[in-house]
N, C-alpha and C positions, 0 to 999 in steps of 0.2 A: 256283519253278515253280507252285505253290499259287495264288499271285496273279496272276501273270501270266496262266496258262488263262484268268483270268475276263475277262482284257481281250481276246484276240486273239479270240476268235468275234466279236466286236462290230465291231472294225476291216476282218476279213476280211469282213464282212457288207456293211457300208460301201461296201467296193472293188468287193465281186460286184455290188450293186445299181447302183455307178456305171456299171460296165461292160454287165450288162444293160440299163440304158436307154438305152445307147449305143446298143447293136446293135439294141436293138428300133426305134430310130427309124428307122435306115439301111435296116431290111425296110421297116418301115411308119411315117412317116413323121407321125404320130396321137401328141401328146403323152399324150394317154389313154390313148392304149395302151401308153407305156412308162412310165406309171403303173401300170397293171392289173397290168402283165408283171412289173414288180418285185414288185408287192403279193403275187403269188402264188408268185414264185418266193423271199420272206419265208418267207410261209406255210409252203412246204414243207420251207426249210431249220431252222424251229424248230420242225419236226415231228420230226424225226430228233435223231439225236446227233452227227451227224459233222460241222456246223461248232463244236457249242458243247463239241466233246470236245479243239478247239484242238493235235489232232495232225494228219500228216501229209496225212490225206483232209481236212480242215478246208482246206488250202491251196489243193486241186481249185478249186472254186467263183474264185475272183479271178481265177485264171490262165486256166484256160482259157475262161474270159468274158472276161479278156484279150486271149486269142490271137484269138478270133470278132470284136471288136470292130478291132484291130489288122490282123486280115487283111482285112475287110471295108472297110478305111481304106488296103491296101495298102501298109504300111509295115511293109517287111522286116523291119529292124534290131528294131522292137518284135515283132516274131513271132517273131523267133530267140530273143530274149530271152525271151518266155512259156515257149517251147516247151524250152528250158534249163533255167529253173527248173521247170519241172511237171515235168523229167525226173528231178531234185533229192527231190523232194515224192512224187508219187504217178505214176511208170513207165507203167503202165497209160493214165492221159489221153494220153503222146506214142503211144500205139499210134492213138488215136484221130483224134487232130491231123495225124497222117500219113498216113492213110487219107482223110481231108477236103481234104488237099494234092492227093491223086492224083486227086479225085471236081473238082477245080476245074477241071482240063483236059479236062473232059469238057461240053460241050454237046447242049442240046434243039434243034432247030431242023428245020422242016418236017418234024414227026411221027417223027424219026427222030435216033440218036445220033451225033455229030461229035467231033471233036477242036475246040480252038480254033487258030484260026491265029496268033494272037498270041505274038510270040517272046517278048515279057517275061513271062507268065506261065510259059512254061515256064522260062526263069531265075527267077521269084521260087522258085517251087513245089520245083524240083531243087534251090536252096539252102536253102529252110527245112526240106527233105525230110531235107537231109545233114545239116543240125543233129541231124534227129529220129535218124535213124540212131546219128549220133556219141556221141550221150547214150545210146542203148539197146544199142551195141554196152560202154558201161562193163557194165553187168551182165551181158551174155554172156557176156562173158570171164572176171569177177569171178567166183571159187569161192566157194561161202557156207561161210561157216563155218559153219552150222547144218546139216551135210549135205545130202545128194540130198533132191528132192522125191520127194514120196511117190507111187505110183502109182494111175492110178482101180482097178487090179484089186488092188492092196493097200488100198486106201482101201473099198473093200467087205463085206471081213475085218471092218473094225475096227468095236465098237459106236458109235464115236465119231461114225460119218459117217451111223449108222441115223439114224430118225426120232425118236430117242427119246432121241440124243447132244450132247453138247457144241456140236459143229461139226456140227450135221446139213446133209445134205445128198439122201444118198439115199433119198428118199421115195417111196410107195407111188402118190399119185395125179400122174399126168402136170400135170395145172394146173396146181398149186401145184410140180411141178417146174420147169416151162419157165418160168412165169410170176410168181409170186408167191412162189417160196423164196426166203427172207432171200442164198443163198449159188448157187444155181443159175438163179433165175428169171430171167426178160429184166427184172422189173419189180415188186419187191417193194413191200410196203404200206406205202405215205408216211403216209399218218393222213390224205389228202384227195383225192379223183378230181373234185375241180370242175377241175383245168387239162387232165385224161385228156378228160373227157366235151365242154369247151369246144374243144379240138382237135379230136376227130373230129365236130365241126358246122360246123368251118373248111372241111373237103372239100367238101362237099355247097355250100356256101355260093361256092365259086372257080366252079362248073357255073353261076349264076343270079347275073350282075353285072348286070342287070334289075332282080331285088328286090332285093339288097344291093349296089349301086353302089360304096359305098365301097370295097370289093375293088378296082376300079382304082388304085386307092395301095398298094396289094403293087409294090414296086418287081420288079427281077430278082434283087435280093439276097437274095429269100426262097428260093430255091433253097439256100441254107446250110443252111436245117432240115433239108431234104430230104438233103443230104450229112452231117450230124452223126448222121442217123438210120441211113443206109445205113452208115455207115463205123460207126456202136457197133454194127449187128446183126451187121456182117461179122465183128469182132472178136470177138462173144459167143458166135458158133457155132464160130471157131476156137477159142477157150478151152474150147467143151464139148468138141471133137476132142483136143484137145491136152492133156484132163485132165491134172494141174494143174500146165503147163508152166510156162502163162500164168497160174498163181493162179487167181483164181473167177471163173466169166463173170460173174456179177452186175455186179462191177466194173467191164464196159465198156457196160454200159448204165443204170443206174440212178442215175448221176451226172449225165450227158449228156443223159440222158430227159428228167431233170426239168426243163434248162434248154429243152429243145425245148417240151417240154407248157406250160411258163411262158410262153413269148414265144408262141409259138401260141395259147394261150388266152385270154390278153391281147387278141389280134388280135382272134377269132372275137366273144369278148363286145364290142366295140369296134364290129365291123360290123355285130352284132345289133342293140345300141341304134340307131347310125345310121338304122338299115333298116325298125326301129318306132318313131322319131322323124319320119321322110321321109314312112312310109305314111300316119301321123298329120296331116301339114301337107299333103298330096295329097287329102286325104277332103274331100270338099265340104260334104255332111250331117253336121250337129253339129260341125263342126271343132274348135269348141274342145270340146267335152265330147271329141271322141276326145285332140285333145292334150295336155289335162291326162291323160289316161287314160295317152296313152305316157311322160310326163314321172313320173309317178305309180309307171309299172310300172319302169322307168329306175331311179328315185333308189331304190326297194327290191331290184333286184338287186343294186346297187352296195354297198348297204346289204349286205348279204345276203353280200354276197362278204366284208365287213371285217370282219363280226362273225364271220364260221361258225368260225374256231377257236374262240371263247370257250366254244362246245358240247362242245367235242373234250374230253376226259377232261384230258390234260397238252400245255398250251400255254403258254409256252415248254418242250420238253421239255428238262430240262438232265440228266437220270440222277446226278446230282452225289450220291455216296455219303456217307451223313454215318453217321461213328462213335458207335458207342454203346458204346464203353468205356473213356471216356481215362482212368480210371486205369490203364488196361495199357499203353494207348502210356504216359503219362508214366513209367510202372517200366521198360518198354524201353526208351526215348528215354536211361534213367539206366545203362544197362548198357552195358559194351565195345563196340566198334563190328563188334567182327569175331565178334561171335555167330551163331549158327544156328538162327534157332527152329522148330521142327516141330512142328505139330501138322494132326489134320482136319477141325478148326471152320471155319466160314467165316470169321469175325472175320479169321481169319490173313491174307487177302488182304488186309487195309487196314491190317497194320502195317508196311510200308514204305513207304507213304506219311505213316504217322502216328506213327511211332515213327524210321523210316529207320533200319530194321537189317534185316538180309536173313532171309529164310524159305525153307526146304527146299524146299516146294512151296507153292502157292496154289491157289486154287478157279477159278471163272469166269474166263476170259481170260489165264490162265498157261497151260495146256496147250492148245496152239496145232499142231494136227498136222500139219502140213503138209511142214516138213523132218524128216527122220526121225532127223540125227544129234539136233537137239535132244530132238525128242522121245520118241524110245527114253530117254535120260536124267531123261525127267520123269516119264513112265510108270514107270520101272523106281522114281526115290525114290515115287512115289506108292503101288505095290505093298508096296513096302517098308515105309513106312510104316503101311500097314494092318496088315499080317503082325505089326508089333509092337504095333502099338496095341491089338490084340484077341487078343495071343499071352498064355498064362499061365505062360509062362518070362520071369520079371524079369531075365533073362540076354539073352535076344534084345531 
């Protein structure tokens, strides 16, 4: 497992990047741009941890830039399939994916909202709908064995969910709740807002095909962003309602965002240069002194955009924990297999991967609150554990 982790972020990376320059072309049609669009939506995946941590949210990224690429291509059979496996991998994307089925049958047209008349979209849509259904109705029905979820008015009780917990969530300033908490936000901190800042100059930019021309190569296909956006916020506000029916809102936006802000930013910087390329070759006076000037200002944005992780603190971020005690894994590693070890060092969390013998309880990312059978049993050896660790009866 050790080794393997380190190959599958690479491979899944490969695939997302294939399939983003897919769909970036099919919006807009600018091979530049499904350069730019990959290059950022790079950037932001080895900002985070969650392709290069090779578990289940690592899978997110291929599949549902899959399913966008596939749907976009109108080919059923590969959307049933996307939407199968990401129901496999990470539940929460087919919330999304189904909500984007439904936003397809709906049209802009003369200022005003329509249905499409088209009979095979509504047979694509109802059968890749019933996939979504079919895979989400498995966990419906499926009892967890980790007990009930926990409730937001039980989840308020506990210091765990304060500001100052484990799993925080419930925090004092609305901003950083709605928007920027790691667990509640629409939209927590990647390590980069060039694709954030590059989008919202795309709107302003669709008003003025005058001075950014290139905007007429937005095919109709770019309406996707537009539904990938409506269908994650719908999803995130039912997840705040429904505390924590749906798990975390974060999760139905912060995965999806990133692909929208990538491929849109992509765009926007695409039509910007165009647009100070055009204005340049149009100017009469000085022509060429202005269009070295735009060719000049051009090659150091672009510049500009490849280097700016190498600024960033930790680029590739990989979190890869490296042990600092293998004489103790190797004395574990040498012991029964069906030992118990307890203790409340932090060490203790990295010796089942390093040792592969199991521990009472662990630090960071074992105590996980959200079903409450489990976690009444980790809480409870956690308490436990202290009680003896610090009791002066070598009895208890």
């Amino acid at each position: 497992p050790m080794l393997l982790n380190k190959f599958i972020p690479t491979i899944l990376g490969v695939i997302t990047t294939g399939f983003c320059f897919g769909t970036c072309l099919q919006i807009f049609p600018i091979p530049l741009a499904g350069f730019l669009t990959t290059l950022l939506l790079n950037q932001y995946l080895w900002l985070r941890d969650d392709l290069v941590s090779g578990t289940a949210v690592a899978f997110f990224y291929p599949l549902f830039t899959g399913f966008l690429f596939y749907l976009l291509r109108r080919s059923l059979l590969l959307v049933c399939v996307a939407i199968a496996l990401l129901g496999l991998f990470y539940p929460q994307g087919v919330f999304i994916c189904a909500g984007i089925l439904v936003l397809q049958l709906i049209r802009w047209q003369c200022g005003g909202i329509t249905f499409t008349q088209n009979r095979r979209d509504y047979l694509f849509c109802a059968i890749a709908f019933g996939v979504a259904l079919l895979v989400l109705s498995v966990y419906a029905l499926k009892s967890s064995e980790y007990g009930p979820v926990i409730t937001a008015a039980e989840a308020r009780t506990l210091p765990e969910f304060s500001s100052t917990g484990l799993s925080q969530f419930f925090v004092d300033t609305p901003q950083h709740f709605w928007f920027t908490g790691q667990r509640s936000g629409m939209m927590p901190k990647y390590g980069t807002i060039l694709p954030i800042v590059a989008t919202l100059l795309l709107l302003p930019m669709l008003l003025f095909p005058r001075v950014f021309p290139l905007v007429k190569q937005l095919t109709s296909q770019s309406w996707l962003l537009v539904q990938i956006t409506l269908a994650s916020l719908g999803m995130f506000f039912a997840a705040h309602a429904l505390l924590f029916r749906l798990h975390l809102p974060t999760r139905y936006t912060e995965h999806s965002l990133r692909i929208v802000t990538a491929i849109a930013g992509g765009i926007a910087i695409v039509i910007l240069l165009d647009s100070l390329l055009y204005w340049a070759a149009r100017t009469k006076q000085n022509a060429k002194q202005y269009q070295w000037l735009a060719v000049g200002l051009s090659t150091l944005l672009l510049t500009a955009i490849v280097i700016s992780p190498a600024f960033l603190e930790k680029f590739p971020k990989t979190d890869y924990v490296i042990g600092k005690s293998p004489a103790l894994y190797e004395f574990f590693a040498q012991q029964p297999k069906d030992i118990l070890i307890a203790s409340l060092t932090e060490e203790t969390a990295n010796i089942p991967s390093f040792s592969q013998r199991s521990i009472l309880v662990g630090g960071v990312g074992f105590p996980v609150p959200y079903h409450k059978g489990y976690y009444a049993q980790i809480r409870q050896r956690t308490n436990d554990l202290i009680a003896a660790q610090y009791s002066p009866d070598l009895q208890q």
